[in-house]
Structures are given as structure tokens and as C-alpha cells.
C-alpha positions as CSV (number, residue, x, y, z in Angstrom):
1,X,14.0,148.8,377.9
2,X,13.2,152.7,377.8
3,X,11.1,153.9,375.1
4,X,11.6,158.0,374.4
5,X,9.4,160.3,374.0
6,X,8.7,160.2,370.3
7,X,7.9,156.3,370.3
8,X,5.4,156.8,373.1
9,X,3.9,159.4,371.1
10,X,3.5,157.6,368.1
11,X,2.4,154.4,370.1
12,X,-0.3,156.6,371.4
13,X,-2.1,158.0,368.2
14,X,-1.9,154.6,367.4
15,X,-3.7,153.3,370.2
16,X,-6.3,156.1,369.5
17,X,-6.7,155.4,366.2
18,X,-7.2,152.0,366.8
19,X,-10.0,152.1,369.2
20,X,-11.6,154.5,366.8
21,X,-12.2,152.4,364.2
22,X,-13.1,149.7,366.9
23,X,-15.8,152.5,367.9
24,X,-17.2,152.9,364.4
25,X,-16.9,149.9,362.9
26,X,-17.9,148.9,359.7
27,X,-20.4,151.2,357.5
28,X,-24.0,150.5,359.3
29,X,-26.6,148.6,357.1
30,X,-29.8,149.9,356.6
31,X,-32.8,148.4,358.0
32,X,-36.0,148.6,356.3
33,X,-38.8,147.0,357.6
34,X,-42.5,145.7,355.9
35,X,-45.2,145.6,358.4
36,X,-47.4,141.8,358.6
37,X,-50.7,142.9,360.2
38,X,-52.6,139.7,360.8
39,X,-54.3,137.0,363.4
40,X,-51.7,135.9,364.8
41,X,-53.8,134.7,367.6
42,X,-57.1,133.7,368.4
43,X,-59.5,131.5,365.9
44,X,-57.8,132.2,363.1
45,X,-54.3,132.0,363.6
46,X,-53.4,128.9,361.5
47,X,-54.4,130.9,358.9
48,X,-52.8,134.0,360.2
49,X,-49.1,132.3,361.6
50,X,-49.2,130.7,357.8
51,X,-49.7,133.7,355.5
52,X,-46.8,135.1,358.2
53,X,-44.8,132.5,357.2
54,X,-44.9,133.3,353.7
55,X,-44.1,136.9,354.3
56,X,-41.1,135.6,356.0
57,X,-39.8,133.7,353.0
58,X,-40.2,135.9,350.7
59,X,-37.9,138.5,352.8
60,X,-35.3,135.9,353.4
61,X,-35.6,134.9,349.6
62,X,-35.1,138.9,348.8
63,X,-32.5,139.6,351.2
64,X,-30.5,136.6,349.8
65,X,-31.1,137.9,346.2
66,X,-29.0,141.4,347.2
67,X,-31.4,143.2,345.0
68,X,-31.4,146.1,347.6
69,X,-27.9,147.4,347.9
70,X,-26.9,147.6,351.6
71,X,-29.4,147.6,352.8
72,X,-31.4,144.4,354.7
73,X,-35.3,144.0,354.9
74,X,-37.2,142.9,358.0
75,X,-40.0,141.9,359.1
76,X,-42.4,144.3,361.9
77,X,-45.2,141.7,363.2
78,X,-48.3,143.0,364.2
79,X,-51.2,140.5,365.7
80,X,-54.0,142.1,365.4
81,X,-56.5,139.0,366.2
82,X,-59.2,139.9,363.7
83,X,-60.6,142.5,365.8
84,X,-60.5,146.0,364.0
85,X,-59.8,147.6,367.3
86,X,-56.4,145.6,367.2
87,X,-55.6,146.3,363.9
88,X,-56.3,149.7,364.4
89,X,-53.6,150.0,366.8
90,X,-51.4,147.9,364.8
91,X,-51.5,150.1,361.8
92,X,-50.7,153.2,364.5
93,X,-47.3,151.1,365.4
94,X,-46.2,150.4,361.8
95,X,-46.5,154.2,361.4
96,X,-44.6,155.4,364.4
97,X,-41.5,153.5,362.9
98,X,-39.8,155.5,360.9
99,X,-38.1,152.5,358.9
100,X,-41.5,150.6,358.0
101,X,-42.6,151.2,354.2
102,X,-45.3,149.2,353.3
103,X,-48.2,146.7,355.3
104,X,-48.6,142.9,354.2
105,X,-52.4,143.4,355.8
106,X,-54.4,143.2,357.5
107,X,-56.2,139.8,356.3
108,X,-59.5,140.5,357.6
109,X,-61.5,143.4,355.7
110,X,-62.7,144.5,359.0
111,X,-58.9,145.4,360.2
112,X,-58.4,146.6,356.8
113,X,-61.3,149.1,357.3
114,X,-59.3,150.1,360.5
115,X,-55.8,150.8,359.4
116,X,-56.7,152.4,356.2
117,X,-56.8,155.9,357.7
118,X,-53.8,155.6,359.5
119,X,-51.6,153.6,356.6
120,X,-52.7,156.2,354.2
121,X,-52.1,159.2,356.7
122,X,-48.8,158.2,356.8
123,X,-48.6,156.7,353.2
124,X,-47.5,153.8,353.7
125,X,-48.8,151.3,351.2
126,X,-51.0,148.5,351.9
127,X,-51.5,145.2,350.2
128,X,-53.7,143.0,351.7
129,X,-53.9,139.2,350.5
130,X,-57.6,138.3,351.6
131,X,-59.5,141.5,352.8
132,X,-62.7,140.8,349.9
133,X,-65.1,143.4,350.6
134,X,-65.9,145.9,347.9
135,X,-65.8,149.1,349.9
136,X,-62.0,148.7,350.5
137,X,-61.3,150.4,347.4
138,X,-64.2,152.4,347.0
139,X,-62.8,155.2,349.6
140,X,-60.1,157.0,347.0
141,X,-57.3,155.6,349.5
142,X,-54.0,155.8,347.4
143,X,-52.2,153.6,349.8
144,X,-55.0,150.6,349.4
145,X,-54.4,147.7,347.5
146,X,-55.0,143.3,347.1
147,X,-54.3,140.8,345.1
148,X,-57.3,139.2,345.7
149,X,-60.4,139.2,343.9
150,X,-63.8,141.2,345.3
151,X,-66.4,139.9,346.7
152,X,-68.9,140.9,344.1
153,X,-66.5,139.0,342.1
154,X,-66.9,136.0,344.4
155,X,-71.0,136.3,344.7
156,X,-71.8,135.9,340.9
157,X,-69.9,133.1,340.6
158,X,-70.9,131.4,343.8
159,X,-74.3,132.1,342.8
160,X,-74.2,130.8,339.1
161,X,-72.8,127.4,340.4
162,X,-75.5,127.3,343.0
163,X,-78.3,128.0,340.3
164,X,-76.6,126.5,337.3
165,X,-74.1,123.3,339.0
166,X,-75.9,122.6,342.0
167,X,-79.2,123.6,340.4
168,X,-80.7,124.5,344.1
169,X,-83.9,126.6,344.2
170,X,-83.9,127.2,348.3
171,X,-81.1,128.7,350.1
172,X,-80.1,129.8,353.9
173,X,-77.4,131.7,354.6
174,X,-75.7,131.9,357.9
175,X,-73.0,134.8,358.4
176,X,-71.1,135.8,361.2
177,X,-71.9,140.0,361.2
178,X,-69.1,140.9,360.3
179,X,-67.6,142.8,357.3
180,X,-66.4,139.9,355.2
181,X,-69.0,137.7,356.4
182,X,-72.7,139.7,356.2
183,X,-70.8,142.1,353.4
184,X,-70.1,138.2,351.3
185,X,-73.5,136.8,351.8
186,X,-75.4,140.1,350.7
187,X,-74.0,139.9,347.8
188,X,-74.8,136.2,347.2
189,X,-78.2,136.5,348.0
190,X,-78.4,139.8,345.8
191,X,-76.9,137.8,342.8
192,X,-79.2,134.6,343.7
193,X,-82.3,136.8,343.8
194,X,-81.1,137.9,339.9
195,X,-81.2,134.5,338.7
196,X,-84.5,134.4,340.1
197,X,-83.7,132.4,343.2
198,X,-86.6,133.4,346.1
199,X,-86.4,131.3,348.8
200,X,-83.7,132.2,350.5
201,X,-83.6,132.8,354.7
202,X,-81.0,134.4,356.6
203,X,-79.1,133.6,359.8
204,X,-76.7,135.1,362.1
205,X,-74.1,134.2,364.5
206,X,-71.1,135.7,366.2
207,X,-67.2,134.5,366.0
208,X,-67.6,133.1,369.9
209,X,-70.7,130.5,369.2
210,X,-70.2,126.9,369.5
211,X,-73.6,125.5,369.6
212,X,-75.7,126.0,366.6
213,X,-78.5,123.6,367.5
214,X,-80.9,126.8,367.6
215,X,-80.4,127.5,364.1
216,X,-80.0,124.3,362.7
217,X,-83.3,122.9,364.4
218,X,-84.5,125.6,361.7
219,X,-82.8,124.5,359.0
220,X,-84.2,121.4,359.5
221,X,-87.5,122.2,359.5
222,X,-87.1,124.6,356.6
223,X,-85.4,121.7,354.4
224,X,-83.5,123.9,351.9
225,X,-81.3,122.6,349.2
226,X,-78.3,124.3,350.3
227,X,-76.9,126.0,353.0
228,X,-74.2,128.6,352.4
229,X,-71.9,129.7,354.7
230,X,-70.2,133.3,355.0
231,X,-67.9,132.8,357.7
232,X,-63.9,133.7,357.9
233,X,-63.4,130.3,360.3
234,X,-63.1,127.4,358.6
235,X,-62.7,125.8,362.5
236,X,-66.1,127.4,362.9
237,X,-67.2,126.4,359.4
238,X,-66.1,122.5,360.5
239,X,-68.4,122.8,363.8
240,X,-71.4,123.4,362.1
241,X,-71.0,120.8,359.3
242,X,-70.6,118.4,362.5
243,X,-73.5,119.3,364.3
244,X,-75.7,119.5,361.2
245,X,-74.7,115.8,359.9
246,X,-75.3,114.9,363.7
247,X,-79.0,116.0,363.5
248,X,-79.3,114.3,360.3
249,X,-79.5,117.1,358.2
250,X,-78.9,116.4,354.8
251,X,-78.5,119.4,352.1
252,X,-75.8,120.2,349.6
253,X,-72.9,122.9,351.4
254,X,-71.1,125.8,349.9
255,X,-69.1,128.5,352.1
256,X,-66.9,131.5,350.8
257,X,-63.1,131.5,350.3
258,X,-63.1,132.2,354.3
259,X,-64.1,128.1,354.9
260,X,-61.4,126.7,352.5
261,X,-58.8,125.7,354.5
262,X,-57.4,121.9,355.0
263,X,-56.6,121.1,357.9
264,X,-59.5,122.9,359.9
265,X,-62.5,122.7,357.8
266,X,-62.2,118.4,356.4
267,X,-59.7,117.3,359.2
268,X,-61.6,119.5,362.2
269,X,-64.9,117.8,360.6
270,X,-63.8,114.4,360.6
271,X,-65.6,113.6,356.9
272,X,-68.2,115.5,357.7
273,X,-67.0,118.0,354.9
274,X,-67.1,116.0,352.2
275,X,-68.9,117.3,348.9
276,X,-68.7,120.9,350.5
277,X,-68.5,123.2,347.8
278,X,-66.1,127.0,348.2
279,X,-65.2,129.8,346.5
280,X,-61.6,130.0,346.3
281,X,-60.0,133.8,345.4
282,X,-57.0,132.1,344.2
283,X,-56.1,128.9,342.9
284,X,-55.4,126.1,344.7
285,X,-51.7,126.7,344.7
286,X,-50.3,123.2,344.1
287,X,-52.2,123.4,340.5
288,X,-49.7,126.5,339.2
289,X,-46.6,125.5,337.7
290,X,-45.2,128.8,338.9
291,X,-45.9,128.2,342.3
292,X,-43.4,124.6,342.2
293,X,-40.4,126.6,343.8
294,X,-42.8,128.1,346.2
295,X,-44.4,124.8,347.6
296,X,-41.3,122.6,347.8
297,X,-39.9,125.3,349.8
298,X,-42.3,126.5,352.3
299,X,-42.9,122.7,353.1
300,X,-39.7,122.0,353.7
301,X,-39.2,124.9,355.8
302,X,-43.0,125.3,357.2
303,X,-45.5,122.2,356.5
304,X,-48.5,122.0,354.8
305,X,-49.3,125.0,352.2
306,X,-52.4,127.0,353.7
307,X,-55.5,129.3,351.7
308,X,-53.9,132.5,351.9
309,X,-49.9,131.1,352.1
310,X,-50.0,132.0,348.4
311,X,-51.2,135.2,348.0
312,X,-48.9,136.3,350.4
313,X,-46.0,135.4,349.4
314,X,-47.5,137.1,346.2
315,X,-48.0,140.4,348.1
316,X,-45.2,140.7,349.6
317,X,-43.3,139.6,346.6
318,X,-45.1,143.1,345.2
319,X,-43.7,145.3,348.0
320,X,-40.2,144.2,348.0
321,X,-40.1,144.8,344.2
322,X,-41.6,148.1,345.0
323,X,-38.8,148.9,347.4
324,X,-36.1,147.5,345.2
325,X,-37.6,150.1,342.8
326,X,-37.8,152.9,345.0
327,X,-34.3,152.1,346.1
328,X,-32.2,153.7,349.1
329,X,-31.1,157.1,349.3
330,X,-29.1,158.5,352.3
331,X,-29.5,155.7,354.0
332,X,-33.5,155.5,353.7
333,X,-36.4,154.2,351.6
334,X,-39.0,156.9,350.8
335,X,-42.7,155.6,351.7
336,X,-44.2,157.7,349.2
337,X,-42.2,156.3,346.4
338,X,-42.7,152.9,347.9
339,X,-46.1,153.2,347.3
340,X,-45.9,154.8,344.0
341,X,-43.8,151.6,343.2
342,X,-46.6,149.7,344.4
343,X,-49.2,151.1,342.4
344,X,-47.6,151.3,339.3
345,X,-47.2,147.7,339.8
346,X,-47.9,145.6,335.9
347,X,-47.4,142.2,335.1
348,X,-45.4,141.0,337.7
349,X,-45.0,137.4,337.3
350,X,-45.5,135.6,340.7
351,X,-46.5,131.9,342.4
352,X,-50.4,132.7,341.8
353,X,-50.2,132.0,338.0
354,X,-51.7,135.1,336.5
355,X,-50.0,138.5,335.9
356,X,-50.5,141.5,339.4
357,X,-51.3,144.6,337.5
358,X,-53.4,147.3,339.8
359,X,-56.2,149.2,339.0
360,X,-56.1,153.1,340.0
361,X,-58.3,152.1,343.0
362,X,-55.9,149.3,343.6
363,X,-58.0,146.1,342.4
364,X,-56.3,143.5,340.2
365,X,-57.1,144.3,337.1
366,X,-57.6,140.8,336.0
367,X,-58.1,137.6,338.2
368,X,-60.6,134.6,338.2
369,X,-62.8,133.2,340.9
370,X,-62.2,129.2,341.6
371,X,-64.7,126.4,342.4
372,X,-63.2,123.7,344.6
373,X,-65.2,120.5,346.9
374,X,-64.0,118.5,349.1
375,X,-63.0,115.1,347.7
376,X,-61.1,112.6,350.6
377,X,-58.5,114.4,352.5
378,X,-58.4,117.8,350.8
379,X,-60.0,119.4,348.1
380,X,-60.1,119.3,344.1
381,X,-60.7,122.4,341.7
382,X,-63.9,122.3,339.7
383,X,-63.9,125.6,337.6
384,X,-62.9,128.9,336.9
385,X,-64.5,132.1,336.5
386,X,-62.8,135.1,335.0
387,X,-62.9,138.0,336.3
388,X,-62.0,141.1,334.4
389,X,-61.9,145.2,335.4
């Protein structure tokens, strides 16, 4: 059959027209992405993959929820090993892409101290679930927030239940140098000496040490009533409780929020642990009602519920509000009003049981410091301590 002229013609601006819509396509979404600076690797990454994990659900809860119209939120990891040079280099990635808007991160105040500069360069906000030290939001960063308590929230009320629960009178202190670690345990002992505690000696090790016979030779010579460790690994935590039941040491145990983790501290010391006292900067998260959802959820999909699984969920529950807020304008989320978003942050109702409402300098304004021991196969909450800016 011959076709003339004017069918070939209009069989040809069809043809065109069809393979330019195949070409374009349906309308692009947009991609925003949150940053998750954390250890990823190295000693601390069961903490690290776990808080990751969390950061993860809450995207996929928030991209199923449509709350940000076309557009899709994912997630940019950075594993940054707990080594500020890392997360320093990490924080210099998140910025160089353009579609990042806010940092769940870093975990360690040390990498927190490192990307600061660079996150607020750039403002891009920052919400870190576990970076303690005080001196994080003593800078005037605008882009610098947590939703965790200080630690000179955490030392009063590790050193009132040392002095008043535990009643001890001599104390050494082993820390690992670092920010969280030597920063935590100065402010203990600053809070002992003020309830008139004097006896207290001070130790040191690094992330890397394995044998602490050296150390706790002294200890047992020196007999205090407690020993309190400052020390982000609760692996590393577990190795000394070992050693020092080995030697026969016997004095009562606290550690900071940085020692409080199942599976590492009582399973890695193989009932060692038990009795050891810890701060906890949030609660243990099975005791919220809030936090139901959250649990049955994360186990399903992840295992066991970690510290810091939690508060970040919580944080980055806080961002993607704050992005939801800010919205999407030609095709792009503003940092700047991300982070505005992020500051101006009240009462949102999360998993952690209390209300996240930031201080200027990006403190919770209101919070409370937990007591928890190890009792059989995990660990039991003893108290509470408000804590109120």
C-alpha cells in the first residue's frame, strides 16, 4: 500500500512527538537529602550503624507520610569513625552537595567540634543526638543543636547519686582524653569536690588499650569505693569490668551515658556488669509510652533497640519537620530556612517522652538526667533528675 505525502508527514510529527515525551518523561522529583555523620566503623559502630538505622526510619516513615509535596528525602551517610579528623571531612562532603539541608551528627562531641565550622559556614543545621560536652553551644554557632542533655547536667546528678545513693567517700576516675570523656569526668569530679568529696585520683587511657592491668594494679591498692568511668565504649567499658573482677577487685561501678549500652557493656562482660550504675541522657526508651510505635517497629525491621536509637529517630524527626516547614520552592529546600525551622523548633511531641523546644544556643530547654544499673540481662531505671534551662 502507498502512503502520500501528507500521511508521511503527519506520521512523522508524530513519531517526533512521541520520542519527545519519551525523552522528558514524567515531571522530575526533587531530592533532598539529610546528612548522618556517625561511627559507622571502628569501636563504636553498633552504636553508630544503630542510631543510622533510626535515621533511616524516620525518612522512610516521612516519605511515606507525603508531607513534602514532590519532593523525596534521602539519606547522605557519612562514617566518620569517631575521629574528628574524619568528621571533619565528612561535614566538608555534606556541604559540597547542593541538595543536603541539615546533619543528623556527628555523635561524638569531638566530631561535633570538627564540623561545626564547616556546617555553619554553609548553614546547614546540625542536630546531634549524643555530642554532651558543654562547649558545643557555648561558640554562638546558629547552625548547632541536641536533643540531649549537657554534661554539666549529667555530672551533678552522677555526683549526687555517688554522694547521696551510693554514699561513696573515695573515687577514681578513668577517662579516655578525649572531649566527651576527660570534658565528663572534670565535671564529675568538680561536682564531687562540692559535695565535699576529696579523695578522688585520676587515670587515663586511650580508645586503642586493651590491657588495663597497669591501672588497675592501682586501683587495687588504692581500694576506693567506686570507680567511675568516662568512656564512649561501652565494649571498652565491658573489658575493664572483666579484668577488674578477675583481679578480685571489688568496688561499686558507675560510667557516663557513653557505657550504657546492652549488648556490649553486660553481654561483652559476661555478668561481670552487674550492679554497674550509668547516667543515661534519655530514658530508657521501652519505659515511654510514646516510644511503643517506635520499638515495635525498629525491632521488627532492625533488632534490638540501642542507647542513642532513640534520640535519633527524635532528631531526625526535628529536621524533617523543619523541612516540611521550610517547604520546596523551584524545585529546592532553602538551608537557611531549614535551619531557622530547626531552631524555632517548640514542643514537638516525639518517642523520647518529653516536649524538643531549643534554647537560642540550641540546648533543650527542658530534659532530665536518668539513673539506670544493671539488673540480669539488661538494665532497670532507678531515677530521674530534672534538668531545666
Amino acid at each position: 500500500m502507498r502512503l502520500n505525502k501528507s500521511l508521511l508527514v503527519i506520521l512523522g510529527i508524530a513519531m517526533i512527538l512521541s520520542l519527545a515525551l519519551v525523552g522528558c518523561g514524567a515531571p522530575k522529583e526533587t531530592v533532598v537529602r539529610i546528612g548522618a555523620a556517625g561511627p559507622f566503623t571502628g569501636s563504636l559502630s553498633k552504636i553508630g550503624l544503630d542510631s543510622l538505622n533510626a535515621i533511616k526510619m524516620a525518612v522512610d516513615e516521612f516519605n511515606a507520610s507525603g508531607k513534602l509535596k514532590g519532593a523525596k528525602v534521602e539519606v547522605a551517610v557519612g562514617d566518620d569513625g569517631a575521629d574528628p579528623a574524619k568528621a571533619a571531612a565528612v561535614a566538608e562532603k555534606f556541604a559540597s552537595d547542593t541538595t543536603l539541608v541539615g546533619v543528623i551528627g556527628p555523635m561524638t562531641s569531638s566530631g561535633v567540634v570538627a564540623a561545626l565550622p564547616i556546617l555553619e559556614k554553609n548553614s546547614i543545621a546540625l542536630i546531634t543526638q549524643s555530642g554532651t560536652n558543654p562547649s558545643l553551644t557555648e561558640q554562638g554557632y546558629k547552625v548547632m543543636h541536641r536533643v540531649c542533655p549537657r554534661d554539666d547536667d549529667q555530672a551533678p546528678a552522677a555526683a549526687s547519686f555517688i554522694v547521696n545513693d551510693i554514699k561513696a567517700k573515695s573515687v577514681y576516675m578513668i577517662d579516655d582524653k578525649g572531649t566527651y570523656g576527660q570534658g565528663l569526668a572534670d565535671e564529675v569530679e568538680k561536682n564531687l569536690k562540692a559535695l565535699g568529696v576529696t579523695k578522688i585520683t585520676r587515670a587515663q587511657i586511650t580508645s586503642d588499650d586493651k590491657d588495663f592491668s597497669a591501672i588497675l594494679t592501682k586501683i587495687k591498692a588504692s581500694k576506693p569505693e567506686l570507680l567511675y568511668l568516662a568512656i564512649p565504649s561501652p565494649a571498652q567499658a565491658a573489658t575493664i569490668i572483666k579484668q577488674l573482677v578477675g583481679m578480685g577487685i571489688k568496688t561499686s561501678i558507675m560510667g557516663g551515658d557513653g557505657i550504657r549500652e546492652k549488648d556490649e557493656l553486660i553481654m561483652g562482660a559476661g555478668g561481670a556488669a552487674e550492679g554497674v550504675y550509668a547516667t543515661s541522657i534519655g530514658p530508657i526508651i521501652e519505659s515511654v509510652p510514646q516510644a511503643k510505635s517506635f520499638i515495635e517497629n525498629f525491632t521488627k525491621k532492625y533488632g534490638a533497640i540501642s542507647m542513642y536509637s532513640g534520640q535519633s529517630y527524635e532528631a531526625a524527626s526535628v529536621l524533617l519537620a523543619a523541612i516540611a516547614k521550610a517547604g520546596v520552592t523551584n524545585g529546592k529546600v532553602d538551608r537557611k530556612a531549614v535551619n531557622d525551622a530547626v531552631s524555632a523548633t517548640k514542643d514537638f511531641q516525639g518517642v523520647l517522652g518529653v516536649p524538643i523546644t531549643f534554647t537560642p544556643k540550641g540546648d533543650l530547654q527542658g530534659s532530665a538526667i536518668f539513673v539506670v544499673q544493671v539488673k540480669g540481662n539488661d538494665f532497670v531505671q532507678l531515677k530521674a533528675v530534672q534538668v531545666v534551662k
